[in-house]
C-alpha positions in Angstrom: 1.6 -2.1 -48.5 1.8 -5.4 -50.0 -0.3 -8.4 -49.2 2.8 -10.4 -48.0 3.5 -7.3 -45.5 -0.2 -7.4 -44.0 0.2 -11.3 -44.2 3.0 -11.5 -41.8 2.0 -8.4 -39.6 -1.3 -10.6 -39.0 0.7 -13.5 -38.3 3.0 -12.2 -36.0 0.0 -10.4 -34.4 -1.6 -13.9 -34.1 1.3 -15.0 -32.7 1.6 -12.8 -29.5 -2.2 -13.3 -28.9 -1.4 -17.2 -28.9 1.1 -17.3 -26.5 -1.1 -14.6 -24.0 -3.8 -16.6 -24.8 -1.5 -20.0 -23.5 -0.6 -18.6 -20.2 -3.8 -16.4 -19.2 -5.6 -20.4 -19.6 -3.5 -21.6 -16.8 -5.4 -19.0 -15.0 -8.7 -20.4 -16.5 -9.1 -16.6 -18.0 -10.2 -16.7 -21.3 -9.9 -13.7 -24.0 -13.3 -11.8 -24.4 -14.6 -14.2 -22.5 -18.3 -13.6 -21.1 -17.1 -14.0 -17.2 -16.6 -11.3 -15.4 -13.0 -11.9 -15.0 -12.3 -12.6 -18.9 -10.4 -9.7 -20.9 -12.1 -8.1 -23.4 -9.2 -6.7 -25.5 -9.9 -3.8 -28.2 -6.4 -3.3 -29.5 -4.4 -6.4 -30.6 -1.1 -4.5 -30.1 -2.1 -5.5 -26.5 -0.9 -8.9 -26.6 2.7 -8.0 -27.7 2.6 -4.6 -25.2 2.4 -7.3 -22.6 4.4 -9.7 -23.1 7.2 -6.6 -24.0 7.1 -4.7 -21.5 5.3 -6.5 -18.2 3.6 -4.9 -15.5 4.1 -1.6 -16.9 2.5 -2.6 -20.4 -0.2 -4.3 -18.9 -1.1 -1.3 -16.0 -0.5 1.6 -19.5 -2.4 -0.5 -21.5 -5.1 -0.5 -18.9 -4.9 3.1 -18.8 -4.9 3.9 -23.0 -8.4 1.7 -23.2 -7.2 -0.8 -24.6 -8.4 -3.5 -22.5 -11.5 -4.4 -20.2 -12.4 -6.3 -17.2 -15.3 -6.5 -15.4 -13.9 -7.8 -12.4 -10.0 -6.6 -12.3 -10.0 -7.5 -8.8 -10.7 -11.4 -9.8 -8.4 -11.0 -13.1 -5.3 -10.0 -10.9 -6.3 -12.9 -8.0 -6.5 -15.6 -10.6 -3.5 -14.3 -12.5 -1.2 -14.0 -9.1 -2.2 -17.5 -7.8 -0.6 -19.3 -10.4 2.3 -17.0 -10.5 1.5 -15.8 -14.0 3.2 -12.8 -13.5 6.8 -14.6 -13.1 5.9 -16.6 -16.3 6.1 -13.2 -18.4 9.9 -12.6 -19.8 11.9 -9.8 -18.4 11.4 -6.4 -19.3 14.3 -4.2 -19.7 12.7 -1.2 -17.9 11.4 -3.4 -15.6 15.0 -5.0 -14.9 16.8 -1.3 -14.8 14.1 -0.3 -12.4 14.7 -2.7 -9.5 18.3 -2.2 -10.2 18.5 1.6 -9.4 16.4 0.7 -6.5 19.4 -1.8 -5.5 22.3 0.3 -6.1 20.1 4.0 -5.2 18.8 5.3 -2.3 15.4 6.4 -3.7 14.4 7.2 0.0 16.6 9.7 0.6 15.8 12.9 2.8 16.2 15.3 -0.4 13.8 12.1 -2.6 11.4 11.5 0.4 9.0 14.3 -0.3 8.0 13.0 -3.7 5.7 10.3 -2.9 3.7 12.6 -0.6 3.8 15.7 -3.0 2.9 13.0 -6.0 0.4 10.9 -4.7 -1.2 12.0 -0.8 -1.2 15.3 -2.4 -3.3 14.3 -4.7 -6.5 16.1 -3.3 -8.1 15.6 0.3 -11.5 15.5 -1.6 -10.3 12.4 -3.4 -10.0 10.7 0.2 -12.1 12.3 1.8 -15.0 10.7 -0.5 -12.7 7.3 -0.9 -11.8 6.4 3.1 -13.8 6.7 6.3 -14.8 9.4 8.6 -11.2 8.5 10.2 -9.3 8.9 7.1 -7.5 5.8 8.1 -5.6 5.1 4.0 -4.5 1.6 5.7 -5.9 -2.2 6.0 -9.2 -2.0 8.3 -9.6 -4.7 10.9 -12.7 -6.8 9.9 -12.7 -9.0 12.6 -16.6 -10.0 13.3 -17.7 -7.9 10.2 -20.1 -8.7 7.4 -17.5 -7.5 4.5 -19.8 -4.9 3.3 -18.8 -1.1 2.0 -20.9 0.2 4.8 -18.7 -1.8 7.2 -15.2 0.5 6.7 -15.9 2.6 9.5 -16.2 0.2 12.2 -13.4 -2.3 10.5 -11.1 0.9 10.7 -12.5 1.9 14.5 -11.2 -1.9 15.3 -8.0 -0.9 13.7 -7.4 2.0 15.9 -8.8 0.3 18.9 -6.1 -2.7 17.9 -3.2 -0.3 18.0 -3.7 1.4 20.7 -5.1 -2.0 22.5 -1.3 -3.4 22.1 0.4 -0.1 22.8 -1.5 -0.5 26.2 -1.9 3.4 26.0 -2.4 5.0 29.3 -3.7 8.7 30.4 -0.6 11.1 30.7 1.7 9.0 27.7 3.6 11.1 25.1 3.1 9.0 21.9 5.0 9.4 18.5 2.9 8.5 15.4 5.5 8.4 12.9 3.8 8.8 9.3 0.6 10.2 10.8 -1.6 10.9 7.3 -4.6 12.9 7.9 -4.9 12.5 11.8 -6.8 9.9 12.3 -5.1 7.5 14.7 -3.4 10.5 16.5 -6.9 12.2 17.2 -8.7 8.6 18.2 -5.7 8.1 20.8 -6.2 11.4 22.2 -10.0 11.8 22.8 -10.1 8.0 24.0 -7.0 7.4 26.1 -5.5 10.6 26.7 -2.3 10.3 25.1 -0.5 13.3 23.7 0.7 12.5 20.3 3.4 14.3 18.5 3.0 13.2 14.3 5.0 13.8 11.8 3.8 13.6 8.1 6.0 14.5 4.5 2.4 15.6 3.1 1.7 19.2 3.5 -2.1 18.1 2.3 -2.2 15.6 5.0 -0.8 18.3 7.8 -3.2 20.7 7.0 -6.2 18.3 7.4 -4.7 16.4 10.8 -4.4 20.0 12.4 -7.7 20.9 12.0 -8.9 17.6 12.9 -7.1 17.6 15.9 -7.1 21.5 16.9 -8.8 21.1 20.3 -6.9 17.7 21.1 -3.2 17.3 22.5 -1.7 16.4 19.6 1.0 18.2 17.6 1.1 17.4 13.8 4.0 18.4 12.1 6.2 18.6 8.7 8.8 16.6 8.9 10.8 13.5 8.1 11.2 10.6 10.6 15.1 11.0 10.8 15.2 14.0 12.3 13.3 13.1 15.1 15.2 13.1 18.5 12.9 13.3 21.3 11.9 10.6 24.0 8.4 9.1 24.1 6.5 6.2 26.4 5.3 4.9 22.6 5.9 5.2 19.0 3.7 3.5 15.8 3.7 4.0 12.6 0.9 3.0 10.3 1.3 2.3 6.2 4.7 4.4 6.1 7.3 2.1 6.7 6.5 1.2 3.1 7.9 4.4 1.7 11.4 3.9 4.0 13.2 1.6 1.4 16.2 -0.9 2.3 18.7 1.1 2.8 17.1 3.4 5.1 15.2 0.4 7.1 18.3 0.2 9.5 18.2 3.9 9.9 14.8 3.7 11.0 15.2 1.2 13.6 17.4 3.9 14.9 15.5 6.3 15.0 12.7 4.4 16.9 15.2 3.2 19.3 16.5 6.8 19.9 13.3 8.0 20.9 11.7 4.9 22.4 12.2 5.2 26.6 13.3 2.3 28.1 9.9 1.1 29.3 8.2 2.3 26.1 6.5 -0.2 22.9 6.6 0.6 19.2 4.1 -1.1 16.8 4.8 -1.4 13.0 1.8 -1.7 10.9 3.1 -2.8 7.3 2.2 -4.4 4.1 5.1 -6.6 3.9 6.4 -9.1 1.1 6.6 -12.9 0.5 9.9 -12.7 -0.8 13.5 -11.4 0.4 14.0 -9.2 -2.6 13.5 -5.7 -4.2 10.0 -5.8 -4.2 9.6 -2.8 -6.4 6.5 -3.3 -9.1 7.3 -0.7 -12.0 3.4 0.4 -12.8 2.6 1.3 -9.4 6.0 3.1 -8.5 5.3 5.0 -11.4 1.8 6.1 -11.2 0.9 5.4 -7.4 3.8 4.9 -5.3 6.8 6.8 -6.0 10.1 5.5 -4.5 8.2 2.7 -2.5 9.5 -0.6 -1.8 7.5 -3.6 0.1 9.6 -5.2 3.3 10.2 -9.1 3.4 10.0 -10.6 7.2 14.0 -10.7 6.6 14.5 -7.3 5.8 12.5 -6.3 9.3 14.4 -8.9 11.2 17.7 -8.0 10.6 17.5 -4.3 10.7 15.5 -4.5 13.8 17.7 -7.4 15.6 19.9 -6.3 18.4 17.6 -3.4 18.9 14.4 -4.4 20.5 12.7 -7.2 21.5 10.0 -8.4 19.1 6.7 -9.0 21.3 4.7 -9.8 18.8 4.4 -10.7 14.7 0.1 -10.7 13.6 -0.6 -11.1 10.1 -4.3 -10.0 8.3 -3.5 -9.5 5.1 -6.8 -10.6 4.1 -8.5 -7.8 5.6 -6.6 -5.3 3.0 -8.8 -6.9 0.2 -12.2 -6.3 2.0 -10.4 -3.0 2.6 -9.2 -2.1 -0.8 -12.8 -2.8 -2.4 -14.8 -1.1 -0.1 -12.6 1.8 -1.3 -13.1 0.8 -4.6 -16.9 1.1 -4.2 -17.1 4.3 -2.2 -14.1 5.8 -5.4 -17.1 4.6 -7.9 -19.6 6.3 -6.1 -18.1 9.6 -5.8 -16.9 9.5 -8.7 -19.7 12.0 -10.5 -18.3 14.8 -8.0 -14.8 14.2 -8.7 -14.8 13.7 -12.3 -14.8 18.1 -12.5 -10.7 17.8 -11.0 -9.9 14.7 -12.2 -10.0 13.0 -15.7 -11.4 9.4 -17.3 -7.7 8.2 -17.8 -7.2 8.9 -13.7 -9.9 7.1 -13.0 -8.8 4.1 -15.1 -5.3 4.4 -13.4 -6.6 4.2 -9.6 -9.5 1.6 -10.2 -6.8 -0.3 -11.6 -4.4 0.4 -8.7 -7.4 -0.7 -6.2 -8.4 -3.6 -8.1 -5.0 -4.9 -9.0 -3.8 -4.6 -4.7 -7.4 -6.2 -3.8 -6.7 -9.0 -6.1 -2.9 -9.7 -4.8 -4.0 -10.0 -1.1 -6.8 -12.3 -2.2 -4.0 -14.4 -3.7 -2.4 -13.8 -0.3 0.6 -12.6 -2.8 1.4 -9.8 -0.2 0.9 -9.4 3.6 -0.3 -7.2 6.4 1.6 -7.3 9.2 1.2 -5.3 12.8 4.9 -5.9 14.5 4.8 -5.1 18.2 8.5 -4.8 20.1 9.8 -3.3 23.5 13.5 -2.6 23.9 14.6 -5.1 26.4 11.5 -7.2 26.8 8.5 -7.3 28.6 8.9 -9.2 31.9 6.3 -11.7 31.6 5.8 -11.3 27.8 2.8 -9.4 26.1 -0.8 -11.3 26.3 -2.0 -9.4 22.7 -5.9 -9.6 22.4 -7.2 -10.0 19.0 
């Protein structure tokens, strides 16, 4: 190799490190830096990775080592504040990505079984160590709380309590949890307002865990997708799943909920939802976390839900997902030294990230939480929602 060759590798190398170095100031994060939010960076084909290929070459290079942070969770809030991430050029994969999600339906009954086989398949030891005694794998409602780790069980208990405050559940109701997970909401429904619940997961893991949770309750927890549900119930919620439907099943779904919804009935949505009317499809996590997902925009919900029901009620506590998101981030490290036997170091690079990186974009308020409350022809009177 000559000297001219290494020359103008180092240059260019120097190059891509200036211009990463240019935009990760605007975000006053400096490369190895001695804050916890600087990069330390031990590969220098980093810099060019990133700029390539986006939010997949920054999540990969994450996961190959070849970066550090000791606060990811601050990296990703001061890096989405300032919009950073729109500042980086497009990548190619990046670009095809959203545009199969355009023109595909990636939500499809024959396609909606991957996320859970991929990802809440992954082990019911992994979230049974990660989440609370509820195994609620949604935002917790912190309301009153010191936002501590050891405060996740009571921010999820306000959670349930929330729902089921607004669904005004009564003794004797027939309630539809559509997208149930491991049983948690179904069972707290059950034992403290004595609603039979009828849920329906795509996660074979998940079913086995809700039935046994909820094998001396009145609550039926079954295989199946949403859209072949055709029943009638007093109310219907669904918690974290609507994020898996994807746009051109949202409409769908309306329909579904209105099919089974009685006439006197309520449905709550509880959704992260997006800032922008667009194909919010991030290519790193659809890859490694979230297969197929897609994030709603307040128009996307609007228009597939007008001229359905009447919406009741729009509460937004997005911030609550980042207390949420690192207590699970502590309770993950902690158990880590009895998971590391099933699962290896580059997995648990890949979900700290994951954790980290969603933490961080809710403290930027870059994404939402929303709970959605509607009845199908109005509530005389409207709905007085305590919070």
């Amino acid at each position: 190799m000559s000297i001219e060759h290494v020359v103008n590798q180092k240059n260019a190398i120097d190059a891509w490190q200036r211009i990463a170095s240019e935009l990760l100031d605007e975000a006053g994060i400096e490369i190895n830096g001695s804050r916890p939010f600087d990069i330390q960076v031990h590969n220098n084909k980093f810099f060019k990775r990133v700029l390539q290929q986006g939010s997949m070459g920054l999540g990969e290079s994450y996961m190959d080592g070849w970066w550090d942070c000791e606060r990811l969770d601050i990296f990703f809030q001061r890096v989405l504040s300032c919009s950073l991430d729109k500042k980086l050029p497009n990548n190619l994969r990046d670009t095809l990505r959203i545009a199969v999600s355009r023109m595909r339906n990636l939500q499809s009954l024959k396609r909606a079984r991957i996320v859970g086989e991929e990802h809440y398949d992954l082990g019911n030891d992994l979230f049974s160590l990660m989440l609370d005694p509820y195994m609620q794998y949604s935002c917790g409602y912190w309301k009153g709380l010191e936002n501590t780790p050891e405060n996740l069980p009571l921010a999820q208990e306000q959670k349930l309590k929330l729902i089921c405050e607004k669904l005004q559940l009564k003794a004797g109701m027939r309630l539809l949890d559509i997208g149930c997970g491991w049983g948690g909401l179904a069972a707290y429904a059950s034992q403290n307002y004595g609603v039979s619940v009828i849920g329906v997961t795509i996660s074979a893991e998940q079913q086995k865990y809700a039935q046994a949770r909820c094998k001396n309750l009145d609550v039926d927890i079954r295989l199946e997708d949403y859209r072949n549900l055709n029943d009638q119930f007093d109310r219907i919620v669904s918690v974290g799943m609507f994020e898996h439907v994807g746009p051109k099943n949202y409409a769908t779904y309306f329909d579904v909920v209105q099919r089974n919804l009685k006439q006197d009935g309520l449905f709550l949505l509880h959704t992260i939802g997006s800032n922008h009317n667009k194909v919010n499809v991030d290519p790193w996590t659809n890859k490694y976390i979230f297969p197929n997902g897609c994030l709603p925009s307040m128009q996307n919900i609007g228009e597939s839900s007008e001229g359905k029901m009447i919406m009741e009620d729009w509460h937004n506590f997005g911030a609550d997902y980042d207390h949420t998101l690192m207590a699970w981030f502590t309770r993950f490290q902690a158990a880590w030294p009895e998971l590391e036997q099933s699962y290896t170091p580059r997995f648990k690079r890949m979900f700290s990230y994951y954790l980290n990186s969603c933490a961080g974009a809710f403290r930027a308020r870059d994404i939402q939480l929303w709970q959605i409350l509607w009845s199908p022809d109005g509530v005389e009177g409207g709905i007085r929602v305590a919070r």
